[in-house]
C-alpha positions as CSV (number, residue, x, y, z in Angstrom):
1,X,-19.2,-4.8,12.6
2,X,-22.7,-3.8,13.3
3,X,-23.9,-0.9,14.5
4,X,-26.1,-1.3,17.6
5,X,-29.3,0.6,16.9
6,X,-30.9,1.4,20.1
7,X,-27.4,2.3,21.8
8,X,-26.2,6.2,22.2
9,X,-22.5,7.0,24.1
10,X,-22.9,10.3,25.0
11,X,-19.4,11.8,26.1
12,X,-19.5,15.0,28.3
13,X,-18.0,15.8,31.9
14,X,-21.3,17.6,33.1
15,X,-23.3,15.0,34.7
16,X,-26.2,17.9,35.0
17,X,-26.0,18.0,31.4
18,X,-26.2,13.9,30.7
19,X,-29.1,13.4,33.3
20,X,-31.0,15.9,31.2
21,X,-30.0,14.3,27.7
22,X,-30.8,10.4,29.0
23,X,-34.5,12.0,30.8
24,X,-35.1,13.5,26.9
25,X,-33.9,10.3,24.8
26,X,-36.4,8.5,27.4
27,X,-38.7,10.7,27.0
28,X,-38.9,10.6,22.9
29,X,-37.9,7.1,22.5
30,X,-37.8,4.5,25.6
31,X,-36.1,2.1,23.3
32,X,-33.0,4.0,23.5
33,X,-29.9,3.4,25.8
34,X,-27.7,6.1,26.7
35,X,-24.2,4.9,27.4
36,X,-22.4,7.5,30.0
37,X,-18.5,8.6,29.6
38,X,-17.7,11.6,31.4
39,X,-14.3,12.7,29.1
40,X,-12.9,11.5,26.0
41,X,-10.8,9.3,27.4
42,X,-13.4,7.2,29.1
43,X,-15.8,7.6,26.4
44,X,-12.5,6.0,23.9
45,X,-12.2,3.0,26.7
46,X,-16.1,2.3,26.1
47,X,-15.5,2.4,22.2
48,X,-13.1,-0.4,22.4
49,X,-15.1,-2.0,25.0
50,X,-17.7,-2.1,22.6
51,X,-15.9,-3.0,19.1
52,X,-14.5,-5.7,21.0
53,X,-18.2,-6.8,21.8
54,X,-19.2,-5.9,18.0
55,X,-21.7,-3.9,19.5
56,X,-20.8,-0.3,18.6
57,X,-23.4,2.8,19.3
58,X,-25.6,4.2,16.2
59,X,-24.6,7.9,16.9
60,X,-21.9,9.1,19.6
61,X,-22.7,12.7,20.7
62,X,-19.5,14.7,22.1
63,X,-18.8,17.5,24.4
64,X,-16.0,19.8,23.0
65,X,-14.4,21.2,26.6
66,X,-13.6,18.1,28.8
67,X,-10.8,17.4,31.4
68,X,-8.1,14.3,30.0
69,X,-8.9,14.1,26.7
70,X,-11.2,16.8,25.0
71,X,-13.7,16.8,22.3
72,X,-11.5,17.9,19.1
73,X,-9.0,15.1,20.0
74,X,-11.6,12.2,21.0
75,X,-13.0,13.5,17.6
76,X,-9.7,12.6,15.7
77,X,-9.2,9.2,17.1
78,X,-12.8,8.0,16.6
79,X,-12.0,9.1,13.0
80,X,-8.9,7.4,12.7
81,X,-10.3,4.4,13.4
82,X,-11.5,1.8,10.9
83,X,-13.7,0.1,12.6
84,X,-15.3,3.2,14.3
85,X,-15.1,5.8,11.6
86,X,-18.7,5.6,10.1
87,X,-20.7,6.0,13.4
88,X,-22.4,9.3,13.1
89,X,-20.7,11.9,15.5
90,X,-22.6,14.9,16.9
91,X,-20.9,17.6,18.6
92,X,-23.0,18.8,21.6
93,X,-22.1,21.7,23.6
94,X,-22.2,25.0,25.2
95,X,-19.4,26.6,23.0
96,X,-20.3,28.9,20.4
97,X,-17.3,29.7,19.7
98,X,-16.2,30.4,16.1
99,X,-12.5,28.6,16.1
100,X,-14.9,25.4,18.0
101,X,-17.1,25.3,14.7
102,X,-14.4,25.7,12.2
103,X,-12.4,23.0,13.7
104,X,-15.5,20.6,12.5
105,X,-16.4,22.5,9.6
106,X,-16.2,20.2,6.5
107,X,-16.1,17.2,8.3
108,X,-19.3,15.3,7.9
109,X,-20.5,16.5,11.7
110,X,-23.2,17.9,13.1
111,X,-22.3,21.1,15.3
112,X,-25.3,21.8,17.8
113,X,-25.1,24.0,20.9
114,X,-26.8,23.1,24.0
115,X,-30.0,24.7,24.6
116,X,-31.3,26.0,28.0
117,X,-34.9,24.9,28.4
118,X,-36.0,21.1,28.7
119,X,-38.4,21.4,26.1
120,X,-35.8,22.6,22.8
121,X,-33.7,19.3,23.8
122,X,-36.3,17.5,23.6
123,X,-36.8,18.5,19.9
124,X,-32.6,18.1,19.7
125,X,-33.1,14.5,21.0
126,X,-35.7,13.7,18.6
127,X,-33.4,14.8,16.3
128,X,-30.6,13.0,17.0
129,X,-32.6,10.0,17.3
130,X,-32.6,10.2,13.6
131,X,-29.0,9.6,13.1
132,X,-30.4,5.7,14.6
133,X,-32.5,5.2,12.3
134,X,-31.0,5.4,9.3
């Protein structure tokens, strides 16, 4: 199943927080579409919708702290899944919390924490761009 490559589902209850990541994807790379689930259980419905459509995301970045289903769990089902196992997953939040990183520790995922000021995620999103184009 391929891998769409212009496609992002960005998983995270704080809309403040997705209006500023979709304005800096847009801002690096126009080409990009940033697909909107506000907890892990909507973002796991627009997973299936999408393996269903063979159209699956080039990188999924997740929120750790979400109402319904949270980050560590959406995490684990992604992984469990054949067809969706190989997407790059970032997590993406405000927790700095040592027990949150050691969760993901050791398994092949990026850990970044949320930075305050426009310009820094603009840098992230550049960054995470690069999970698309390889």
């Amino acid at each position: 199943m391929a891998l769409k490559n212009h496609t992002i589902l960005y998983i995270d209850d704080d809309r403040d927080d997705l209006q500023m990541f979709k304005e800096a994807v847009a801002r690096v790379d126009g080409s990009y579409h940033v697909v909107e689930a506000i907890n892990g259980e909507q973002g796991l419905h627009q997973l299936q919708n999408m393996k269903q459509e063979e159209e699956l995301p080039c990188l999924i970045v997740l929120d750790i702290n979400m109402p319904k289903i949270d980050g560590r769990q959406a995490f684990r089902m992604i992984r469990n899944d054949n067809a969706l196992s190989s997407i790059p997953i970032v997590i993406f939040s405000t927790s700095n919390s040592s027990i949150d990183k050691l969760f993901f520790q050791g398994k092949d995922v990026e850990y970044l924490t949320k930075p305050i000021d426009f310009m820094s995620l603009l840098n992230v999103a550049s960054r995470l761009l690069s999970y698309c184009k390889n």
